[in-house]
C-alpha positions, 0 to 999 in steps of 0.5 A: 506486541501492537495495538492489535493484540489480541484480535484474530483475523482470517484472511482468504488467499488473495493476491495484490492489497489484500495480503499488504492489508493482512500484512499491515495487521499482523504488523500491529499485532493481530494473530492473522491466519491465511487460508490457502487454497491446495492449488495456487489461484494464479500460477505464475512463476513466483520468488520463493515464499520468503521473499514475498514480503506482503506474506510475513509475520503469518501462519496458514492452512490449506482448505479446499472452499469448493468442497462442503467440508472445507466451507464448513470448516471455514466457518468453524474458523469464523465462529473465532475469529474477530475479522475476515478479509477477502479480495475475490470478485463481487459474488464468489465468496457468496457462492462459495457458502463464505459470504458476509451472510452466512459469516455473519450468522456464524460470528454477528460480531464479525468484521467481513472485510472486502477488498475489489478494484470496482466495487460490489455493484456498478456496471464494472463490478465483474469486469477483471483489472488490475491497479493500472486500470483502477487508476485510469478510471479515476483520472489519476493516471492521466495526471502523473507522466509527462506532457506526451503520455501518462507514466503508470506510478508503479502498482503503488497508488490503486492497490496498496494506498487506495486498496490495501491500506483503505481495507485496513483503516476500515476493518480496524475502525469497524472493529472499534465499533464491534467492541462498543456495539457487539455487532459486525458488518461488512466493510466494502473497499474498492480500489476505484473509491479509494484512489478518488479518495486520494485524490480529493485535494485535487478535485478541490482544485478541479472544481476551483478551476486552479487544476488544469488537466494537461499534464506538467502545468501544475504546481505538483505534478512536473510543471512548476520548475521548484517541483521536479526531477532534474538530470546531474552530471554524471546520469544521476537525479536530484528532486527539487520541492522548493514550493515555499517561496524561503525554500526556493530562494534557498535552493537558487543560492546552493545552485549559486544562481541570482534570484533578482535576475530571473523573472517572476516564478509565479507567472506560468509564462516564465516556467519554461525559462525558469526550468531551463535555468535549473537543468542547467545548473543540476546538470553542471554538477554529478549527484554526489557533488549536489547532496554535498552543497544541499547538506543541512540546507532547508531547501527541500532538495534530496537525491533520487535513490535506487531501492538499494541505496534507500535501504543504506541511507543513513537516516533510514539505518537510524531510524531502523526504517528496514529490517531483515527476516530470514535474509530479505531486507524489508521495510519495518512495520509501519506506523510507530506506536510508543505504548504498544510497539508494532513488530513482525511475528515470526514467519511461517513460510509456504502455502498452508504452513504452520497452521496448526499452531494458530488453530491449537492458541483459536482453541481447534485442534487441527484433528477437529475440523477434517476440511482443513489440513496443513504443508510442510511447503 
C-alpha cells in the first residue's frame, strides 16, 4: 500500500501545507497520526470534517501540549514513530517541551519535520503571513496578473507547491538517510525558500537579462500572444500554449488564419497586433465550437474548465485522476507508482478520531498514556 509502507509519522495539528503534506504521506502509504489539540487553534466556521480533503486517509487523538502530561505522552508517541511534522511559528514547539531536541532524545532516529512561511531565523521568522504574503516576498507575485496589478494565484503556489510538497520530498529524503545512517534530524522548510526554489528558472532568466519584470511582456506569463487565455463567443475561454513555432503554426491553421500575412512573432513590437488577431478569431466562435476544431490537433490549445467540468473530463475519468471518499469527489493520490500503488486509507473523520486503533497497531494501548484521549466527533 505505497512506497511508505511501514513508516510511522506523528503530525501536530496544523493548518494550510502542513496537513497537504500529511495527506501526500499517508497517500504513499505511511501510517500517519494527528495529534488534535481539545480546542481548534483557529476558529473559524469550517465545512464538515469529511470535506476537508487535506485531512484524509488519518486517524487522530487529542492531547492537551500545554499540560506536562500530555507532552509526556507526545513523547511517548515520538519514541515510535519514525517522522514528526509540525507547522507552528519558530519556538512554539520548543517551548511547548516538543522541539527538535527533546524529540530527538526521545527517538535519535527521528526525522522532525518543520513547516513555516519565513524560516527559523531571519528578521520575519515571527512575523505572522499567509501563502499571499510568502509569494509577495519572493517577487513571484508580482510576475502573474495583468499589466495593471498582480493577480494572487490562489494559495496554491506558496503553501502547497513551495510549502506543503517541499515538506515532504524533504522528510521522505531524510528518511532515506535515517535508514542508512540511523540518525534523524531536522528538516526546515519555509514557504519563503520554496517559492524561490520554484522559481529558479526564472531567476536564470533574471540574471540573463531575458527576464523582464513589468508584467505580460514574457514568453510565459500573458505576454507572448501563442501563451495566453482568450475570451470565446459565448463568455467562455480557450488557453493557448503554442511556444514552439510546428505548434503555432498549427494552431493559425485550426483558427483558419494565414501565417505569411502576419509579421514575425518573434520581434516584441509585433505582439500587440499579433494578440489582437487571435482575440478576434477566438472570440468568433463559442468554447464548445473551438474544442471541436482543435480535437487531435498538436497545437497545445485546450479549453478553461470550471473544477466541475474537470472532475468529468474524459481523460481524467480515464485515468481514474479523481475518486470519491465518503461523497466528496476528490483528486486521487499522486504521483503513480507501478510496484507499490499509493491509495487512500480509510478516513476517520473528526478532531481527535479514531486514534485508538493507530496506537493499539504503535503498540500503546491508549489506557497507557493518560495525556491522551480520543472523540467520538
Amino acid at each position: 500500500m505505497g512506497p511508505l509502507q511501514g513508516i510511522r509519522v506523528l503530525e501536530i495539528e496544523a493548518i494550510g501545507p502542513a496537513p497537504w503534506c500529511g495527506m501526500m504521506l499517508s497517500d504513499m502509504g505511511a501510517d500517519v497520526l494527528r495529534v488534535d489539540r481539545p480546542v481548534p487553534a483557529i476558529r473559524l466556521k469550517q465545512a464538515p470534517a469529511r470535506f476537508q480533503v487535506t485531512s484524509r486517509g488519518r486517524r487522530a487523538v487529542l492531547a492537551d501540549l500545554k499540560s506536562p502530561e500530555g507532552v509526556a505522552s507526545v513523547l511517548r508517541l515520538v519514541e515510535k514513530a519514525d517522522a514528526l511534522i509540525e507547522g507552528m511559528r519558530p519556538g512554539v514547539m520548543e517551548r511547548l517541551g516538543l522541539g527538535p531536541e527533546a524529540c530527538l532524545k526521545a527517538n535519535p532516529r527521528l526525522v522532525y519535520g518543520r513547516m513555516t512561511g519565513w524560516g527559523q531565523e531571519g528578521p520575519l521568522a515571527q512575523a505572522a503571513g499567509h501563502d499571499i504574503n510568502y509569494i509577495s516576498m519572493t517577487g513571484l507575485l508580482n510576475a502573474i496578473g495583468e499589466r495593471e496589478r498582480p493577480v494572487p494565484p490562489l494559495n496554491i503556489v506558496g503553501d502547497y507547491g513551495g510549502g506543503g510538497m517541499l515538506l515532504a520530498l524533504g522528510v521522505c529524503a531524510a528518511l532515506l538517510h535515517a535508514r542508512i545512517s540511523g540518525r534523524g534530524q531536522v528538516v526546515d522548510t519555509a514557504m519563503v525558500d520554496g517559492v524561490s526554489s520554484l522559481m529558479a528558472p526564472l531567476f536564470g532568466q533574471l540574471a540573463a537579462g531575458v527576464w523582464q519584470e513589468q508584467r505580460r511582456s514574457n514568453l510565459l506569463d500573458g505576454g507572448a500572444p501563442w501563451y495566453g487565455v482568450y475570451r470565446t463567443a459565448d463568455g467562455r475561454h480557450m488557453a493557448a500554449g503554442a511556444v514552439e513555432p510546428k505548434f503555432y503554426d498549427n494552431m493559425l491553421a485550426v483558427l483558419g488564419i494565414d501565417a505569411a500575412a502576419l509579421p514575425p512573432r518573434e520581434e516584441r513590437a509585433n505582439w500587440p497586433h499579433l494578440r489582437a488577431v487571435l482575440e478576434e478569431k477566438f472570440a468568433s466562435r463559442t468554447q464548445v465550437d473551438w474544442v471541436a476544431a482543435f480535437d487531435g490537433v498538436d497545437a497545445c490549445v485546450t479549453p478553461v474548465l470550471t473544477l466541475s467540468e474537470a472532475l468529468e473530463h474524459p481523460h481524467q475519468k480515464q485515468r481514474d485522476g479523481f475518486l470519491e471518499l465518503d461523497g466528496v469527489p476528490q483528486p486521487a493520490p499522486s504521483p503513480r507508482f507501478s510496484a507499490t500503488p499509493s491509495q487512500v486509507r480509510k478516513s476517520v473523520w473528526g478532531r481527535g478520531a479514531g486514534g485508538e486503533e493507530t496506537l493499539a497497531a504503535w503498540g500503546i494501548p491508549l489506557e497507557t498514556i493518560p495525556g491522551i484521549r480520543v472523540s467520538s466527533d
